[in-house]
C-alpha positions in Angstrom: 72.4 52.5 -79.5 70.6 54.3 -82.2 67.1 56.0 -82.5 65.5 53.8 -84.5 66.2 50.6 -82.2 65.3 52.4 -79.3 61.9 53.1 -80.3 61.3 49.9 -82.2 62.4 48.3 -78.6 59.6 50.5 -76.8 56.3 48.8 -77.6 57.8 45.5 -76.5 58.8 46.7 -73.3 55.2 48.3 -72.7 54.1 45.1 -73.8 56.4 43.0 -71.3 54.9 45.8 -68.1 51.3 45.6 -69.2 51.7 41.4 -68.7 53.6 41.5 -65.5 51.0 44.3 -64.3 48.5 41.8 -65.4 50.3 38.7 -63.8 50.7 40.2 -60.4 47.1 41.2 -59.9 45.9 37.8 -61.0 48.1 36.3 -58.2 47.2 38.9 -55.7 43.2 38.2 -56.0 44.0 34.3 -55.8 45.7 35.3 -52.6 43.5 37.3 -51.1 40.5 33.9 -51.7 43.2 31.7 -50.5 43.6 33.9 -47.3 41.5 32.5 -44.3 39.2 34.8 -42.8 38.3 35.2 -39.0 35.0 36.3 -39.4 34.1 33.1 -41.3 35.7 30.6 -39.5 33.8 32.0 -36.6 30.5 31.8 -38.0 31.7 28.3 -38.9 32.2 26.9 -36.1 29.1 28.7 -34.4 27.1 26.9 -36.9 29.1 23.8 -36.5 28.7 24.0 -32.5 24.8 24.6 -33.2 24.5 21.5 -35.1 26.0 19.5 -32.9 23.6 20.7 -29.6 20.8 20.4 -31.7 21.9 16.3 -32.5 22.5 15.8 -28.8 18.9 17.5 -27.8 17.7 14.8 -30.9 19.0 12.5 -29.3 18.3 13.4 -26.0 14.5 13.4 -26.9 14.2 10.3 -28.6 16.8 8.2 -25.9 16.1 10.4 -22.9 17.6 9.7 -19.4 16.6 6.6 -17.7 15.4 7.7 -14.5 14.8 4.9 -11.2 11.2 5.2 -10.3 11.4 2.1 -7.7 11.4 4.5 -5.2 8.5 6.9 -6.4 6.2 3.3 -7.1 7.3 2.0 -3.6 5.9 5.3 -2.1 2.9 5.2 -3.6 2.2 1.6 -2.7 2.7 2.5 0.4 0.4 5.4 0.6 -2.3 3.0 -1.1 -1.5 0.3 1.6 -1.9 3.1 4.5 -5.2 4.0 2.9 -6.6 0.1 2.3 -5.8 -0.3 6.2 -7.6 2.9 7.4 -10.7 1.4 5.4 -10.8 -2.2 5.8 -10.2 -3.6 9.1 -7.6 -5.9 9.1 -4.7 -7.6 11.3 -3.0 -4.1 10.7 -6.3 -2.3 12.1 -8.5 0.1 11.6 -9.2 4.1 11.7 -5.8 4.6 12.3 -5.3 2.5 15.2 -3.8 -0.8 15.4 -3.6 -3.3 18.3 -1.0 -3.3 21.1 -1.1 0.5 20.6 -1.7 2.8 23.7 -4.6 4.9 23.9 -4.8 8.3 25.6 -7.3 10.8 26.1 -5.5 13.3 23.4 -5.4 10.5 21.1 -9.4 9.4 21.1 -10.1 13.2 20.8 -7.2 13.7 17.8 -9.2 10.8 16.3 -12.8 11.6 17.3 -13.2 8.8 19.2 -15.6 8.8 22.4 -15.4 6.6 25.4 -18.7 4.0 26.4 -20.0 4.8 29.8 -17.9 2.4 31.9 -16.5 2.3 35.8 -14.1 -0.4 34.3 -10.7 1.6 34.1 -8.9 -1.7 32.5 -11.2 -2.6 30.2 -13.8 -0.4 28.1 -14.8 0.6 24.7 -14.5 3.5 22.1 -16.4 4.0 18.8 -16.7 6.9 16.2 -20.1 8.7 16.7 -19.4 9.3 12.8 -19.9 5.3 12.1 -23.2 4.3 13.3 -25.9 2.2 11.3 -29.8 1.3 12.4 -29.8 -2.1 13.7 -33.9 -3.9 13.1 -33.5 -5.0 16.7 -31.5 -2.6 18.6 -31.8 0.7 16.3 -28.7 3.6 15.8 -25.3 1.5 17.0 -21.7 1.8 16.6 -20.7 0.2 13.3 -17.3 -0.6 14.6 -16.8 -0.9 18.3 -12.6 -1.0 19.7 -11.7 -3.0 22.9 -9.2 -1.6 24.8 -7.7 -3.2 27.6 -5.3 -2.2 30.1 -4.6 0.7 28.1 -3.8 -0.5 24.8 -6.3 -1.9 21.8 -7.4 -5.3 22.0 -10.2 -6.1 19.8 -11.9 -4.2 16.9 -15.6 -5.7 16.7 -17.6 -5.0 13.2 -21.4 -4.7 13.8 -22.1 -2.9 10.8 -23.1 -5.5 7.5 -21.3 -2.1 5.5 -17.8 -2.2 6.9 -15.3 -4.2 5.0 -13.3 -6.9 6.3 -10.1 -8.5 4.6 -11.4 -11.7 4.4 -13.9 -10.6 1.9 -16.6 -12.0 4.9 -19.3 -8.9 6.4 -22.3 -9.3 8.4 -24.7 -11.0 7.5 -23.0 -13.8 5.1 -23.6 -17.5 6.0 -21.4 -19.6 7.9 -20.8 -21.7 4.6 -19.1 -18.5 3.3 -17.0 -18.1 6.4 -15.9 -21.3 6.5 -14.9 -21.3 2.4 -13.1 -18.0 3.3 -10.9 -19.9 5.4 -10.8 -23.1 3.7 -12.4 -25.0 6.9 -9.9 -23.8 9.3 -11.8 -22.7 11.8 -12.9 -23.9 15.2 -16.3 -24.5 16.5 -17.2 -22.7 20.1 -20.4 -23.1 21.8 -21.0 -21.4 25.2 -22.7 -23.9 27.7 -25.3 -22.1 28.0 -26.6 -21.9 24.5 -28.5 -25.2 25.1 -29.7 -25.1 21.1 -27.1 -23.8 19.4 -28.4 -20.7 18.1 -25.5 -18.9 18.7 -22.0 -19.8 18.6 -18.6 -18.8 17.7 -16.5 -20.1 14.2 -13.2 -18.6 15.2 -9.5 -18.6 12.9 -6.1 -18.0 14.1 -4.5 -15.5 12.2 -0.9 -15.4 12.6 0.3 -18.3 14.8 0.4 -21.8 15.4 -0.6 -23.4 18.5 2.1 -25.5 20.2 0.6 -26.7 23.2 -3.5 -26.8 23.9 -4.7 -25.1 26.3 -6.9 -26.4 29.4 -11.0 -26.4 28.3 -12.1 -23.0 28.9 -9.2 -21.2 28.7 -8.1 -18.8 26.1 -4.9 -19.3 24.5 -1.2 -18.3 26.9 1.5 -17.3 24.7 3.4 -20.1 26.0 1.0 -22.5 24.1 1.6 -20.5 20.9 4.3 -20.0 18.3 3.8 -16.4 16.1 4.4 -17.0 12.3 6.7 -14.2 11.6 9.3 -12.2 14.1 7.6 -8.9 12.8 4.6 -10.2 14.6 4.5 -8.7 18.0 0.7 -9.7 19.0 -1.2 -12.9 18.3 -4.8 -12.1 16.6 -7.8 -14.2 16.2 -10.8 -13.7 14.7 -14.3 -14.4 16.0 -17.1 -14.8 13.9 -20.7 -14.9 15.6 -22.9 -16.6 14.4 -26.8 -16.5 14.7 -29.4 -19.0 13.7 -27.7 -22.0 14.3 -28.1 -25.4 15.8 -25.8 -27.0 18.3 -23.4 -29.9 16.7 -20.8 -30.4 19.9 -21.3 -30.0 23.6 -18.3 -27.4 23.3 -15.8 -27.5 20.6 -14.1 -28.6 17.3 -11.4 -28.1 16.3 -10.2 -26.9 12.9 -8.7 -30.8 12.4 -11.6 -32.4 13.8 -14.4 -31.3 11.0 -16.7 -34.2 9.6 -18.6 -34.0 6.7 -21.4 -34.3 8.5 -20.7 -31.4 10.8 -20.4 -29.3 8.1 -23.1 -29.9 6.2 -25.6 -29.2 9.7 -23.4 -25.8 10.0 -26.2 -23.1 9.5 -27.0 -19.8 10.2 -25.4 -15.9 9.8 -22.5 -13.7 10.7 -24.0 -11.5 13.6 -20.7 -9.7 14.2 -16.7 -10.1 13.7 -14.6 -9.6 16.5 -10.2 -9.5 15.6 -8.5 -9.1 18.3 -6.0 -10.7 20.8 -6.8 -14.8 22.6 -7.5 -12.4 25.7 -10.2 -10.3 24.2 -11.8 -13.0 21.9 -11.9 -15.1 25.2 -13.9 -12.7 27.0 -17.8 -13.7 26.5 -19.4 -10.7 27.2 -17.6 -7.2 26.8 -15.3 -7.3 29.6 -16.3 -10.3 31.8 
């Protein structure tokens, strides 16, 4: 080959480095953007994990959880029933005590209860010095008086017009009221002895039937009776004494035996309530 070629051949060979040189650092920068990156796809996904507890909290917060709050709204039902029944007296009691149950020294002092003076070791009654009103006629008296015989409650009497009762009825409300509050259901009793009428007795059974009457002047036997329910253990009765009556039977009527007549004489106020057991209602004075 001569000189002159040589050299003319020189500038094109530069020529043909300076493109490839050119070419092969375009390629390797496209590379290196093509190549992935660790570091990126780590913040990636940290962002992409981020977003996605974020949209579950979202959703969280605006669908949360269903919780069951049967049980917390039972509880507190109950709690509200337990304190209705330590303020009204009712079939369920009063104060914390509830007939049929046995009393005990430590109880009546756990409760601040005190004992009447009485030699009768089978029957006798407790109060709450705490509960007293002024009665016009007799002065400072028990406002809630509790029977207990042969050990066990019997009869919760209300003497106080304050306390509540669950039949809406306190002392001092007419016998008209009474007998609305238990849509004429009741039975008219009249001791013998009240020759006028003045006072007498208006008296409801509470949560039985009677299957059988008894003989005149005798309280109710629980074979003559039938309890409403099985969770029932004791009969009740209530008792409403009445003052400022007049005298419409020798003795008695019964809750089906009312005449329009009878009960438009019916007159007078609730002295006191008396709930309690056939026994306890049956007895006319305290414990005889």
């Amino acid at each position: 080959m001569s000189f002159l070629h040589l050299k003319s051949a020189l500038p094109i060979f530069k020529t043909a480095m300076v493109c490839t040189l050119l070419m092969s650092t375009v390629q390797l920068m496209i590379g290196c953007d093509l190549q992935p990156s660790s570091s990126n796809n780590d913040g990636t996904t940290q962002k992409n994990n981020t977003d996605k507890d974020m949209a579950e909290n979202d959703e969280l917060s605006v669908n949360p959880t269903p919780t069951d709050t049967s049980a917390m709204d039972k509880a507190q039902n109950n709690e509200a029933a337990d304190i209705v029944d330590e303020q009204i007296v009712s079939p369920s009691g009063y104060q914390k005590l509830s007939f049929g149950q046995v009393i005990t020294p430590e109880l009546l002092s756990s409760l601040g209860m005190i004992r009447a003076k009485s030699d009768n070791e089978q029957c006798y009654y407790v109060s709450n010095p705490q509960l007293s009103y002024v009665d016009k006629e007799y002065g400072k008296r028990a406002s809630v008086l509790y029977q207990i015989i042969e050990g066990k409650v019997a009869l919760i009497s209300i003497q106080d017009p304050s306390i509540p009762f669950y039949k809406d009825i306190k002392v001092g409300d007419s016998a008209t009221d009474v007998m609305k509050a238990h849509n004429d259901k009741l039975s008219y009793e009249v001791d013998k002895y009240a020759v006028d009428g003045d006072y007498y007795s208006l008296i409801a059974n509470v949560n039985f039937k009677v299957i059988k009457q008894s003989s005149l002047g005798e309280s109710l036997k629980n074979e003559n009776i039938e309890l409403n329910n099985k969770q029932d253990s004791l009969p009740l009765q209530i008792d409403y004494h009445i003052k400022g009556g007049q005298k419409l039977n020798d003795h008695t009527i019964k809750a089906t035996e009312w005449t329009v007549d009878n009960k438009d004489l019916l007159k007078g106020q609730v002295k006191s309530i008396d709930i309690g057991i056939p026994e306890a209602i049956y007895l006319v004075e305290g414990c005889s």
